[in-house]
N, C-alpha and C positions, 0 to 999 in steps of 0.2 A: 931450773930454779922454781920451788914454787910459788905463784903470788900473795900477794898476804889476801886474808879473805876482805872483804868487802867489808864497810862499813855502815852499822846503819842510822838512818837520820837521826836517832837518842841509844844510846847504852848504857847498862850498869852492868859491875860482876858482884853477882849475888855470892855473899858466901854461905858454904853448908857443909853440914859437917862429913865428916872423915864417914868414907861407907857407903853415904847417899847412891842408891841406884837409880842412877837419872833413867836410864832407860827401860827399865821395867816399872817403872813410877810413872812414866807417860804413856807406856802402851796400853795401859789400861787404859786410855781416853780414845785409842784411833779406833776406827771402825772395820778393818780386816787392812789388808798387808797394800789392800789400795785405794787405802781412804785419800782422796783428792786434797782434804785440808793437814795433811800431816804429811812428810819428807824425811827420810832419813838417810843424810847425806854424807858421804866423806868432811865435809866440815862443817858439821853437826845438825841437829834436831830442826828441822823445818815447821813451823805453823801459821797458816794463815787463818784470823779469825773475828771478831768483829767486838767493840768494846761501842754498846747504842749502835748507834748510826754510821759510826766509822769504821774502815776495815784497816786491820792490820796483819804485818808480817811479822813475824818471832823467829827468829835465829837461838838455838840456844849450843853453846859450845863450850865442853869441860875445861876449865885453866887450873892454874894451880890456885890451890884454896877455895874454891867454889864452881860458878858457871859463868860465862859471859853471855849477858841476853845483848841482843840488837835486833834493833825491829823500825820495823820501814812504816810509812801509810799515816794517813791521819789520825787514826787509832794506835800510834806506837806510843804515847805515853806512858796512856791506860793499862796497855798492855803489859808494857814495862813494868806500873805499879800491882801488877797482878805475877810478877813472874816468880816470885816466891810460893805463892800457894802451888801454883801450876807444878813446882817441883817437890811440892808436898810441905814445905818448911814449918805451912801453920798446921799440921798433921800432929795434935798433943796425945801421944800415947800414953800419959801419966793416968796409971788407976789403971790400965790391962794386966789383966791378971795371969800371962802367959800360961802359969805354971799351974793351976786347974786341972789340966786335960796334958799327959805326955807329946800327945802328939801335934797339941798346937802348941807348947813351947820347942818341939823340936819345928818345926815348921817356924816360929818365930826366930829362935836362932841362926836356923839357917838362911832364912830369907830378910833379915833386920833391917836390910838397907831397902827396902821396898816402901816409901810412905804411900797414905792417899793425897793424889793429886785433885785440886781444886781447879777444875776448867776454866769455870768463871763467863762464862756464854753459855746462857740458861738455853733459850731458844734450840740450838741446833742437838744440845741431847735431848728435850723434848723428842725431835722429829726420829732422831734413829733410836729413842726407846720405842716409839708408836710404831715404829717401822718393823720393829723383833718384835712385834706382839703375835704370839700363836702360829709363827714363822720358823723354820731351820735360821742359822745365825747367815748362814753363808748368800740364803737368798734375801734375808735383808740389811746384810752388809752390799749385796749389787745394787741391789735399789739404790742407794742412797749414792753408790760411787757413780750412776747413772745419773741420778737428779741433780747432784752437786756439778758435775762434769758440765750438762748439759746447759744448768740454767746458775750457775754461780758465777762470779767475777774472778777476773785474776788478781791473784796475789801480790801486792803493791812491793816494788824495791827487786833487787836483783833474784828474784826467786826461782826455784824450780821450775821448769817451765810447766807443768801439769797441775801446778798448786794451786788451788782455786778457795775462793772464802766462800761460803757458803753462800744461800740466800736469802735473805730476811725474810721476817714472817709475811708477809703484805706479797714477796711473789710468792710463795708456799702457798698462800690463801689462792691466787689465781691462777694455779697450773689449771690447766685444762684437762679435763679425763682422759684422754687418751695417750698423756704423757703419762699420767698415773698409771694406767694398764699397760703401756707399754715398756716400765720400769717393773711389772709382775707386781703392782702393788692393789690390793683388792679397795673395793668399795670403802667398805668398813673403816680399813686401817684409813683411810686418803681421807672422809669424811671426818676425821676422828684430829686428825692434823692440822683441817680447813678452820672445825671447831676450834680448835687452840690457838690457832694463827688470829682469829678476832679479839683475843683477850692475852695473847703473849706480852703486852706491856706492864702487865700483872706480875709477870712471870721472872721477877728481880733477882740479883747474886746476891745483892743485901739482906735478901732476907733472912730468917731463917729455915733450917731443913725441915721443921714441922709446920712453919707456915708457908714456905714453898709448898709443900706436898697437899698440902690443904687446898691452896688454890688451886692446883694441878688437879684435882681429884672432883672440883667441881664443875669440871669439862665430860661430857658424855664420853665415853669411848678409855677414858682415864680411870684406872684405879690403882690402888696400893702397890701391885709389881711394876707400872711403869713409873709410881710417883718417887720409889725406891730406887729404879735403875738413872731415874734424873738426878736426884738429890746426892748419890753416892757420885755422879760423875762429874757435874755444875758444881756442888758445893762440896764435896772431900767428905760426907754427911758420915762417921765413924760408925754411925749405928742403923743404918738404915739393912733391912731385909728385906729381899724381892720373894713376897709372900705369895704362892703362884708359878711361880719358875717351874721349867720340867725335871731341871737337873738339881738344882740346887739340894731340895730335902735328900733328894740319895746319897750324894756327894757327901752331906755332914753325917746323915745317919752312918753311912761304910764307913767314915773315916775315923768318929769316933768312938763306934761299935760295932760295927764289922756289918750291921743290920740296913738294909733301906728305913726311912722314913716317908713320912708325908709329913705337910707344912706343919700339924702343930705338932708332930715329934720334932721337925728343926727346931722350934719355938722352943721348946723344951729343952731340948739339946743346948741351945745358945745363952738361954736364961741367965748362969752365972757370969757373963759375959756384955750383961747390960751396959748400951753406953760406946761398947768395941764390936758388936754383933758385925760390923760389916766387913772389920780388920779380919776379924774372925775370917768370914767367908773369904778375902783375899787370898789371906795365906794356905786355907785348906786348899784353894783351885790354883793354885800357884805349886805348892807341894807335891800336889796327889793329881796335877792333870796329866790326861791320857790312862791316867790306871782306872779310872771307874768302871765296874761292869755296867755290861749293859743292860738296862731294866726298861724292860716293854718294846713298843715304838716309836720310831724317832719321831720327833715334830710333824707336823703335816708342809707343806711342799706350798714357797709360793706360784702364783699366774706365771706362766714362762715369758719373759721378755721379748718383746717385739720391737 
């Protein structure tokens, strides 16, 4: 017999509509297949994450007519009252213009249940947008499964056993460098992290994505592709572009003319699309991933881990 699952210390069931792709709506948020703060478990969606000062656990499990959230920690209210964006709910597609371009309404057809998800913990996408900066994804998705592993808490309530919440900005600020080099993380990027770690109290879900990215932008080491990759992950931002990307302009130029681009042929390219530029970019890498050719070379290679 199986046992019922666990309960956690506050729940609601959010309802959503017919279609929602819960699961492809929050993997855009984890950080590779062994991000520490994310679980995907035979009785559902695991996250452990932090609302202020509290940490919490999130349970999210499909039921009829919606999801069931439960969440463990002193942070489970919060959590709770976030659990709708997390599943994209405040995601307002009204005014995309699918039908523009064939191939983003056939990409939006077929992917429809996909929204953007609202994180809602500005902090920790900070840390693994600065962590991809001028990186492969794969060596700064380790970093982070190292960092978080190492110096993160566990995950409050009957969690995964490997589930860990991240760590606030204040110990970010005080790793020691040779935790940094020995997660393959360079100078630069670890500098760039320390800087943003003294003024993350700035760095709110209330705000918004153009004054998010404003203050992010005003940290040295910060500029428009990571204030893009924060604002599209923390705040669901519809229109944010990571101007900068290695992949991104080829991706849209092939996709919607067979041609590479560079950043302001994307910019070009995405123009009638102001407002959903970021929906945009979803749905083409969500369509068309693994088919890109390959243009030049790849990323450059972080510090080997020690």
């Amino acid at each position: 017999m199986t046992p019922e699952p666990a309960t956690g210390d506050a729940h609601v069931v959010v309802a959503c509509p017919p279609g929602l792709d819960v699961r492809r709506t929050l993997l855009r948020l984890r950080r590779g297949t062994g991000d520490p703060t994310w679980a995907w478990q035979p009785d559902g969606v695991w996250h452990a994450t932090r609302r202020g000062d509290d940490v919490a656990t999130l349970r999210l499990q499909p039921v009829t007519g919606g999801v069931r959230a439960d969440a463990w920690g002193p942070g489970a209210a919060g959590v709770l009252a976030d659990a709708p964006g997390l599943l994209g709910l405040h995601d307002d597609v009204s005014g995309f213009a699918a039908h523009l371009h064939p191939v983003v309404a056939r990409a939006h057809r077929t992917h429809a249940g996909i929204r953007l998800a609202r994180g809602g913990d500005v902090w920790p996408a900070v840390v693994t947008a600065v962590l991809e900066q001028r990186v492969v994804g794969v060596d700064a998705k380790a970093s982070w499964r190292r960092l978080v592993a190492r110096h993160g808490t566990r995950a409050p309530g009957p969690a995964p056993t490997a589930l860990r919440v991240a760590p606030p900005a204040r110990v970010w600020a005080a790793l020691p460098v040779w935790e940094w080099r020995g997660a393959g993380v360079d100078a630069q990027r670890s500098d760039t992290v320390r800087r943003a770690a003294a003024v993350a109290h700035a760095f709110r879900a209330d705000l918004t994505s153009t004054e998010l990215a404003r203050r992010l932008q005003t940290v040295p080491g910060i500029g428009p592709w990571t204030a893009a990759e924060v604002t599209s992950r923390a705040l669901g931002d519809p229109d944010a572009v990571q101007v900068g990307d290695a992949h991104l302009p080829h991706l849209v130029g092939w996709a919607l003319t067979g041609r590479r681009a560079d950043d302001a042929g994307m910019l070009e390219l995405l123009a009638p699309w102001q407002g959903h530029r970021q929906r945009v970019l979803v749905l083409l890498e969500t369509a068309h991933r693994g088919q890109l050719p390959a243009y030049g070379p790849r990323g450059r290679r972080a510090l080997p881990m020690r």
